[in-house]
N, C-alpha and C positions, 0 to 999 in steps of 0.2 A: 481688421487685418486683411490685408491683400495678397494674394496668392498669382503666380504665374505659369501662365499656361503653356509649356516649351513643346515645341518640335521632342517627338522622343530620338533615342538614336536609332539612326534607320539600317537596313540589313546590309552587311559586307557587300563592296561592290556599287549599292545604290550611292552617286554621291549626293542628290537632292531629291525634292519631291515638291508636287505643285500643289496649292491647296486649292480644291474642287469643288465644297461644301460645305456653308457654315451650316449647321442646323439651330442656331440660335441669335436672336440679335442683342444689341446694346440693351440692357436693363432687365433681361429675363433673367427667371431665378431658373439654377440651374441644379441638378441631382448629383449627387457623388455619386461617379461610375456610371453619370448619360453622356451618352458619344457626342459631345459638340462639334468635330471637325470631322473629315476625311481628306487625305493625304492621298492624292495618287503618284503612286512611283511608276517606272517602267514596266513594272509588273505586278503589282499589288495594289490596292486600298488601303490603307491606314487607317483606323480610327483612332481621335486622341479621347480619351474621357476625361471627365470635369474628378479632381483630385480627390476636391472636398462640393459639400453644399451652398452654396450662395447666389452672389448678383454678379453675371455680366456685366462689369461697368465699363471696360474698355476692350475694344478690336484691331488690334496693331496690326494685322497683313489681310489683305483682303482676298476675295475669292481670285483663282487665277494667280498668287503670287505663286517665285519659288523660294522655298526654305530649303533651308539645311539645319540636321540636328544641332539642339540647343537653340536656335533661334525660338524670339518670345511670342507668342502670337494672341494671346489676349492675359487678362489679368481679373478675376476673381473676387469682388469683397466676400468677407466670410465675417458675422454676422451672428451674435448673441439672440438676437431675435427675431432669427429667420425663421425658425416654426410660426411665427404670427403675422411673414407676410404671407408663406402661403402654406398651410399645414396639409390642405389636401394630396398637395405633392409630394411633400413630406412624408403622407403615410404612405403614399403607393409607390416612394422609392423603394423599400425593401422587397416590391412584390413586381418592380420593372423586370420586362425580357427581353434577353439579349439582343437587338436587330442589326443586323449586316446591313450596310447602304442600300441594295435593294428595297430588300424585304422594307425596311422605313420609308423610303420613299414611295412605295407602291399602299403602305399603310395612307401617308399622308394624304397624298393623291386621291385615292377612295374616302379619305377619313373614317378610317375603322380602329376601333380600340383595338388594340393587343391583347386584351387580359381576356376579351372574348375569343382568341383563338388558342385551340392546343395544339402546341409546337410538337414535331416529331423527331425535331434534330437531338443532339446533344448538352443536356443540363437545359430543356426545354426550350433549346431554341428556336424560332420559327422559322422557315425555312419557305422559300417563295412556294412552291407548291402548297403546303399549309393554306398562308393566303389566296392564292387563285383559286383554289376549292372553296374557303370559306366565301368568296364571290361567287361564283357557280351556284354553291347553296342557297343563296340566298338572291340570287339573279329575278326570281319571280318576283320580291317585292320589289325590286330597282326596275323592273321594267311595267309593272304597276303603277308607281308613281312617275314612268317618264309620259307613259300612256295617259295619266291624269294633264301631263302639264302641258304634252302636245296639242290635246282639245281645247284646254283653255289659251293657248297661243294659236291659233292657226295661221295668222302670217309667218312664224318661226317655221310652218311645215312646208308653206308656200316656199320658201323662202330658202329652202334646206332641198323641194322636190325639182329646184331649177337651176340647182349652185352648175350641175355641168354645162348647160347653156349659156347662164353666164360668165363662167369659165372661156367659151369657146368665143365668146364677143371681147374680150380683151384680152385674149392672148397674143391678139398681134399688135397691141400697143403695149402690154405690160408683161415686164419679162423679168420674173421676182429671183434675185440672189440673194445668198446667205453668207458669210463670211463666218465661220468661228477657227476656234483653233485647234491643231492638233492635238488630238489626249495623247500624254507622255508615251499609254502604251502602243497606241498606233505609231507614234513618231519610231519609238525603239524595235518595231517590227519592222517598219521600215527602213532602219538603219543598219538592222540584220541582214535583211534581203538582199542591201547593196552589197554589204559586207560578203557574204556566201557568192554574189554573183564576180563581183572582182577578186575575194583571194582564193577560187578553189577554181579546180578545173572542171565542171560539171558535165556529166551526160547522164542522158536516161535511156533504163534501154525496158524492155514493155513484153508482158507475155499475158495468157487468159488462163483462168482457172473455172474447170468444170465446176459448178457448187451445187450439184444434186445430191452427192454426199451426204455433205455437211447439212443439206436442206433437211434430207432428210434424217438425220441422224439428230440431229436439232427439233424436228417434229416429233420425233416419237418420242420423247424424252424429256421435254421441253417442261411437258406436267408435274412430273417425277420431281424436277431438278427444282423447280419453283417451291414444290411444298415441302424439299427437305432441305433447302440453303433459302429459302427466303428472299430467291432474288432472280429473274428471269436468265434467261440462256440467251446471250447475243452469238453477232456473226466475228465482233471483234475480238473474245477469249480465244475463239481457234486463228486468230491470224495471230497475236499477240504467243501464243505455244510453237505454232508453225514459224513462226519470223524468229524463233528462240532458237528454233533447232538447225535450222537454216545457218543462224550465226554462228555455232558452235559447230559449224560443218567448215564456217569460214572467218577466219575471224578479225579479218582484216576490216571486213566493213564493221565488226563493234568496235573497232578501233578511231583513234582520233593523232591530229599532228600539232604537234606543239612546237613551232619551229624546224627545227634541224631532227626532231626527235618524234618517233613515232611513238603511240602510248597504248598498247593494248589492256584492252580490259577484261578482267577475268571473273564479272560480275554482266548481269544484261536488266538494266535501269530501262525500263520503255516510257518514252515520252508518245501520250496521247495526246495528238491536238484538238484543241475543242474552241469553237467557237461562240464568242460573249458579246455581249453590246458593246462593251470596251475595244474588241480588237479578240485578236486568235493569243490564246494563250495555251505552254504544252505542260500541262503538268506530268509528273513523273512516278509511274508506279516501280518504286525499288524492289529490288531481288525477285525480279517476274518470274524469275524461273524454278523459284523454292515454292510457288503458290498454284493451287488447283485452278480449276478454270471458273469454281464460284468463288474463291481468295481474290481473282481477275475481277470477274463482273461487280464484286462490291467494292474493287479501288474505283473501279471504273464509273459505278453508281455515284459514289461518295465525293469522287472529282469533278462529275458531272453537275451535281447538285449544288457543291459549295464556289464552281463559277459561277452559275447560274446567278448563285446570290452574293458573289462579290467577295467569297468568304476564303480565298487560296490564302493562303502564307506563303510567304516568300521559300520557305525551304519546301512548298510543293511543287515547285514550279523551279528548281536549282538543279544541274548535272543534267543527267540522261543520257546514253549511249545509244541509241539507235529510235527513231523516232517516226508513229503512223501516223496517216493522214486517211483520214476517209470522205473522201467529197464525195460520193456515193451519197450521203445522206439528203445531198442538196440538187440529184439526179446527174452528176458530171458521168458524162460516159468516159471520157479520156483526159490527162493532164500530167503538165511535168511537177511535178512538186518543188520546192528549193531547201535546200538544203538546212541544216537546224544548224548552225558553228555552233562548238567547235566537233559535232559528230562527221563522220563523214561519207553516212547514207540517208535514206528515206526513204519509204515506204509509200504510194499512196494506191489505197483502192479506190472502187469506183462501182456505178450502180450496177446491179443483178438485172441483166434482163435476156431474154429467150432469143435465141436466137440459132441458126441451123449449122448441124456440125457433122463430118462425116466420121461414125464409126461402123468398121466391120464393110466397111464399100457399101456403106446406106445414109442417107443424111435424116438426119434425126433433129427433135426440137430439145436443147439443154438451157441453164438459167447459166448464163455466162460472165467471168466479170474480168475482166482489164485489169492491170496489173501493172503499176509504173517504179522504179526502183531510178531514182537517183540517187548520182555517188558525184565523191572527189575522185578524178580519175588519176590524180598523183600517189591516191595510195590503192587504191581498187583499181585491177584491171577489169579487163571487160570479158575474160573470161569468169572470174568469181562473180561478178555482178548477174549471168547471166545463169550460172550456176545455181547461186543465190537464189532466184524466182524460180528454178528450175524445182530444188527441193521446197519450198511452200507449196508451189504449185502438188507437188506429189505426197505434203503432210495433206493438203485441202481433197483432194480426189480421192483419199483412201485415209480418212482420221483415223483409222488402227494405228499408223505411224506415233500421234501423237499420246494414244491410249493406251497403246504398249511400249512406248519408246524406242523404237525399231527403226 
């Protein structure tokens, strides 16, 4: 009997997706519920899983096409005596775990079993961190046998101790290009970007914020907070509280325009952008403003982790009304951020570093950080925009603001 393997239907709004990964070829036997494909959209991963158990016999689209839901993309025999082509797999389907495209790929690539590692995610599943540690752990035997195979190659080491010499002898006759193509999600960020830069009126306008506060108020407590929420204290909970209160001081910039029609929003959705191998993706912590600041740090945690491993959904990654940016992490001292459509500000911080400031008619050494707030200035003026960083800046320099709501 023959089974087909369809395109699922893919999320509101997505109209196609490209397929980026077979993980199987013609004639392998395959598991009920092993992820044979990966689907990327504009903003997701897909994985398709195999229906039932059997034989790969055919591959109708190949890596690199684009589907659209209900398209057939390979076909299935299923198979009376398929236990006795290969029963081994058969037994360790019921005992397979879940892998997100990373996490398998970074399996494959090392070639390590899965059943040897314990997942810390959800319904056991492995989560790249899991595996980069269980490499780590295990690093002393992998560099024990490279140390074995180095000796018995010594032209490989020769050969490896001169690669930038000969680098530098043919750089001026060989001058190596690569062609590939755009990932969907890079293309649709970049189709954003145009988008923000031609239909809004953009400006930024830029202020500092003391953060010895927050340094400290973050140091003393930092302990406390870890052993009774289970999850570290960052710098982004207090600007995600502060950028809360800021908006609800103003609320034009949680606002968005829909033509002829302005749409305020009576809810504060924050999009965090996070950076992945794929491209920048913002996912969306809903109702930020009903949740404490470890509610904050474990969306934040949980977003972090499941880019990392490929793992968003499409509805984490949908809406959002006012959205951060921290290049700080990447050492930006200053930048204009662009706009997220159809919101119509942003947020972007930037690195903490010392620098001299006068207070009280003395100059003093404080950890200082920059502060950039673009907006659409068709519906923000440039007093509220400046307003706007005026109060963050005054939740961050004095967190009583955000601890007593004041």
């Amino acid at each position: 009997m023959s089974i087909k393997i369809l395109v699922p239907n893919l999320p509101e709004s997505v109209v196609d997706a490209m397929l980026s990964t077979w993980h199987k070829q013609t004639g392998d036997f395959v598991n009920k519920g092993e992820n044979l494909i990966d689907l990327e959209t504009d903003k997701i991963v897909l994985e398709v899983p195999a229906p039932e158990s059997g034989i790969l016999s055919k591959i109708l689209q190949k890596e690199g096409a684009t589907v659209v839901g209900g398209d057939v993309l390979a076909i299935i025999e299923i198979k009376d005596s398929a236990e006795s082509i290969n029963p081994k797999t058969i037994e360790k389907a019921t005992e397979d775990i879940p892998l997100s495209p990373a996490v398998r790929r970074l399996i494959q690539e090392k070639n390590i079993d899965p059943q040897a590692i314990l997942g810390s995610g959800k319904k056991r599943r492995l989560t790249k961190a899991d595996v980069l540690a269980y490499i780590e752990k295990n690093s002393a035997q992998v560099t024990s046998a490279s140390t074995q195979t180095t000796q018995t190659k010594p032209v490989t080491t020769k050969t490896l101790t001169n690669t930038s010499n000969t680098s530098a002898k043919v750089s001026t006759n060989f001058r190596p290009e690569q062609r590939v193509p755009m990932t969907r999600l890079r293309a649709k960020v970049a189709e954003r970007l145009l988008q923000a830069q031609r239909n809004a009126a953009m400006l930024t306008t830029f202020n500092e914020v003391n953060m010895q506060s927050v340094i400290d108020l973050r140091n003393q407590y930092k302990d406390r907070f870890l052993k009774k929420h289970e999850i570290k204290l960052g710098f982004m909970s207090f600007f995600i509280k502060a950028s809360i209160e800021a908006l609800k001081k103003h609320p034009a910039i949680n606002a968005s325009i829909d033509e002829n029609d302005i749409i305020y929003h009576g809810y504060y959705d924050m999009g965090i952008a996070v950076s992945t191998p794929r491209g920048l993706v913002v996912p969306v912590i809903r109702d930020a403003d009903q949740l404490d600041f470890a509610g904050i740090e474990k969306s934040i945690f949980d977003y972090g982790s499941k880019a990392r491993d490929g793992a968003l959904s499409y509805e984490d990654l949908t809406g959002g009304t006012f959205t951060i940016t921290n290049g700080g992490i990447f050492g930006s001292m200053l930048s204009t951020p662009i706009l997220n459509p159809p919101q119509c500000a942003i947020l972007g911080m930037h690195t903490i570093k010392e620098r001299p400031v006068v207070e009280g008619g003395e100059i003093v050494i404080r950890p200082i950080m920059y502060l950039a707030l673009s907006y659409d200035h068709r519906l923000v003026d440039g007093k509220d925009a400046v307003q706007f960083l005026i109060t963050i800046k005054e939740c961050l320099e004095s967190p009583a603001h955000l601890l007593l709501n004041i």
